[in-house]
C-alpha positions in Angstrom: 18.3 171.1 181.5 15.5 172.2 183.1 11.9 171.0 184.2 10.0 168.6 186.4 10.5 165.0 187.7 7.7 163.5 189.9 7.3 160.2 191.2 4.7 158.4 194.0 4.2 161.7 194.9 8.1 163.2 194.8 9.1 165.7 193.3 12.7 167.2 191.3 13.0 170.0 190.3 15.8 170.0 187.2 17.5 173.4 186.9 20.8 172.6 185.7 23.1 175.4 183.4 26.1 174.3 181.4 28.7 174.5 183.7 26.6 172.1 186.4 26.1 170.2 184.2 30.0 170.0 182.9 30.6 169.6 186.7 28.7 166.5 187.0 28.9 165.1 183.8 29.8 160.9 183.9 29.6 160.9 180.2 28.3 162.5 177.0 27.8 161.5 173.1 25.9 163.2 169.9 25.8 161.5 166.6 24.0 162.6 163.2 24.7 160.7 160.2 22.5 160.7 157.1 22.3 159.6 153.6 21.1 161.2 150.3 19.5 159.7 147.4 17.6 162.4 144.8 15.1 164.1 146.8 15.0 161.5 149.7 17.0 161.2 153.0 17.5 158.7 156.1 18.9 160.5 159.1 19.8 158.8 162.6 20.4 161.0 165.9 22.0 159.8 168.9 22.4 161.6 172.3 23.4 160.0 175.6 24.1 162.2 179.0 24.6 160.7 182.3 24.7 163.5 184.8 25.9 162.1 188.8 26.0 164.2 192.0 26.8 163.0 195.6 26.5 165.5 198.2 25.6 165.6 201.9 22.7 166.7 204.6 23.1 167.9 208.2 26.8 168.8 208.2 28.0 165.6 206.7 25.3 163.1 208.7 23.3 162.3 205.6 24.8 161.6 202.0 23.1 162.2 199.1 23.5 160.4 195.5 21.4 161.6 192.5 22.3 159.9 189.0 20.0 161.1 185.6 20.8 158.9 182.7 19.2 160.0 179.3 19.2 158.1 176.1 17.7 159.5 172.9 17.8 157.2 169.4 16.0 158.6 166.5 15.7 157.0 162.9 13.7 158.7 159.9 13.6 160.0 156.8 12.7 163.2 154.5 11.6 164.3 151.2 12.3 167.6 149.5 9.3 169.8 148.2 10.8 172.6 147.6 14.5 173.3 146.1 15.1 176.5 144.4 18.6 177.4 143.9 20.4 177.5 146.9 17.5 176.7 149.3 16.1 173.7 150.3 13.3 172.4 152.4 12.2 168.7 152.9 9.2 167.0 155.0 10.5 164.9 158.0 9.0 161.9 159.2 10.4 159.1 161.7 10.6 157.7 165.4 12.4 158.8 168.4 13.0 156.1 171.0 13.4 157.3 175.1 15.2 155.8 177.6 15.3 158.1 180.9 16.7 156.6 183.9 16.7 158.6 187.6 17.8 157.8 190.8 17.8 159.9 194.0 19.4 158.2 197.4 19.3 159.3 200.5 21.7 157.6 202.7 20.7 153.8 201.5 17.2 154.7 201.2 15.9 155.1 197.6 13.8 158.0 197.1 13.3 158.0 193.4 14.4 154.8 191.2 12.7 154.7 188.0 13.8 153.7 184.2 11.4 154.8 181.5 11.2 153.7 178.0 9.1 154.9 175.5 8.9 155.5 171.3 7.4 158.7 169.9 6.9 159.2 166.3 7.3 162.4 165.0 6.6 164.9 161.8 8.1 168.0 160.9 10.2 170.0 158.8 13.9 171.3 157.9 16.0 173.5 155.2 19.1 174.0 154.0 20.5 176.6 152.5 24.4 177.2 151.1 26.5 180.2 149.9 30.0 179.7 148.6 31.6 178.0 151.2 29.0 178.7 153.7 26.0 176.9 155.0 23.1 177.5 157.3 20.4 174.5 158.1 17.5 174.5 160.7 14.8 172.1 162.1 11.5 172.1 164.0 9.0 168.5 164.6 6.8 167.8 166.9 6.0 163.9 168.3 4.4 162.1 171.0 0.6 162.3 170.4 0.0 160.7 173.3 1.7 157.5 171.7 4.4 157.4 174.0 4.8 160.8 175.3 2.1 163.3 175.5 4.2 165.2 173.2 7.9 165.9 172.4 9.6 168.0 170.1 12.9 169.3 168.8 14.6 172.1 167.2 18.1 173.6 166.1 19.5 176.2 164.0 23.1 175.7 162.4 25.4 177.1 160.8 28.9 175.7 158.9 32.1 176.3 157.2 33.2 174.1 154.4 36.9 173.6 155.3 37.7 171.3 152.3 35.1 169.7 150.4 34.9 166.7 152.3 34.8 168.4 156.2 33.0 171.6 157.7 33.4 173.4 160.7 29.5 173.3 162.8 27.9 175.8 165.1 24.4 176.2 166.3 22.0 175.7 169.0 19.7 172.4 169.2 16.6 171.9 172.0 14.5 169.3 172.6 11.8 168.6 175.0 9.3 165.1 176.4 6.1 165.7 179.0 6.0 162.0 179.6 2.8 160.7 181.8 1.7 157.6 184.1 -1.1 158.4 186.0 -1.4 155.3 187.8 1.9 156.0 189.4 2.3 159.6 189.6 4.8 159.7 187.5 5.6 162.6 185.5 8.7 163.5 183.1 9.1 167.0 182.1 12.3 168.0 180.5 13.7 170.9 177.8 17.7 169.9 177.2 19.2 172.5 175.2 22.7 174.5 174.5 25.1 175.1 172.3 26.6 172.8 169.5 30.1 172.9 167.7 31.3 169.9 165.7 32.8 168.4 162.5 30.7 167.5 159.7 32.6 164.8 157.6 31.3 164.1 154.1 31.6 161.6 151.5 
C-alpha cells in the first residue's frame, strides 16, 4: 500500500511493503465468484484489510495507535465480443462500493478519525485464454468519474493450473487504486494496494 491520506489539514503518508503489512495485519479476506450464461457474465469481488499499529513517542511518554480499515464490494457483469478459439475477451461493466475507515491516536487525543463511503461505477475490459490444462486471464477498468471518486481503477494478470476439472491452482498479481476528494474538509484519499495473489479456483 502506498499513497496519501489527508485530513483538516493532516497528513499520512502510506508506504507499507508486504511484510509490514503481514506484521500488522488484524485481518484479511478476497473473494471472486462469478457465473456464466452464453456470452454473458455476473462477477462479485470482495476485499477486506484491517491493518493496526501501536507504537510509542519520546522514549515510551507518548503512545501511538493507528488503525486503517478498507472494504471493497464490487458487483457487475460482462459480455464477450470476441471468442476465437482459445481466446476470449468480454466488455466489463458494474459498481464498486468503498468503505475506508482511518484512525490515528496520539495518546487519547484523535488526530485523524474518519470513515468514508462512497460507490464508483466502472467500465472496462478482460480476456481469457486456455491451453490444455493451462490458463492465463487479465483485467484492466477504470471508474470514478467524479461520481464517487475522482477516479479509481483496477488491474491483474493471472495465471492457473487445472488440477482436476473442477479446481485450479491460481497465481498472479492484482492492483487497484481510489483519489477520493472533499474539498470542504480537506480531505483527501489516495491509495494504490497491490501484490501478489495465489489461490484455489473451485468450479462447478
Amino acid at each position: 500500500m502506498e499513497g496519501d491520506i489527508e485530513f483538516l489539514s493532516q497528513s499520512i503518508p502510506v508506504d507499507a511493503q508486504f511484510s509490514d503489512i503481514l506484521d500488522n495485519l488484524s485481518f484479511g479476506a478476497m473473494l471472486n465468484a462469478e457465473a456464466n450464461k452464453g456470452k454473458w457474465t455476473i462477477m462479485t469481488d470482495v476485499i477486506y484489510i484491517k491493518l493496526k499499529k501501536d507504537g510509542e513517542l519520546l522514549n515510551g511518554n507518548l503512545t501511538t495507535k493507528v488503525e486503517l480499515e478498507q472494504i471493497i464490494f464490487e458487483l457487475g457483469g460482462g459480455y464477450k465480443f470476441i471468442e476465437k478459439g482459445n481466446f476470449n475477451m468480454d466488455a466489463i461493466i458494474g459498481a464498486r462500493f468503498f468503505n475506508l475507515d482511518t484512525l490515528l491516536m496520539l495518546q487519547e487525543l484523535s488526530i485523524l478519525d474518519k470513515n468514508i463511503s462512497f460507490t464508483d461505477p466502472y467500465i472496462g475490459v478482460r480476456y481469457k485464454t486456455h491451453y490444455k490444462k493451462w490458463n492465463h486471464s487479465g483485467r484492466i477498468d477504470i471508474g470514478g468519474f467524479d461520481l464517487g471518486s475522482r477516479y479509481s481503477w483496477k488491474f491483474n494478470l493471472m495465471v492457473g493450473y487445472n488440477v482436476s476439472k473442477t479446481i485450479a491452482l491460481v497465481a498472479g498479481y492484482q492492483g487497484y487504486g481510489v483519489d477520493y476528494r472533499e474539498e470542504d474538509i480537506n480531505l483527501k484519499y489516495d491509495i494504490f494496494t497491490g501484490g501478489g495473489v495465489f489461490g484455489l479456483n473451485f468450479h462447478f
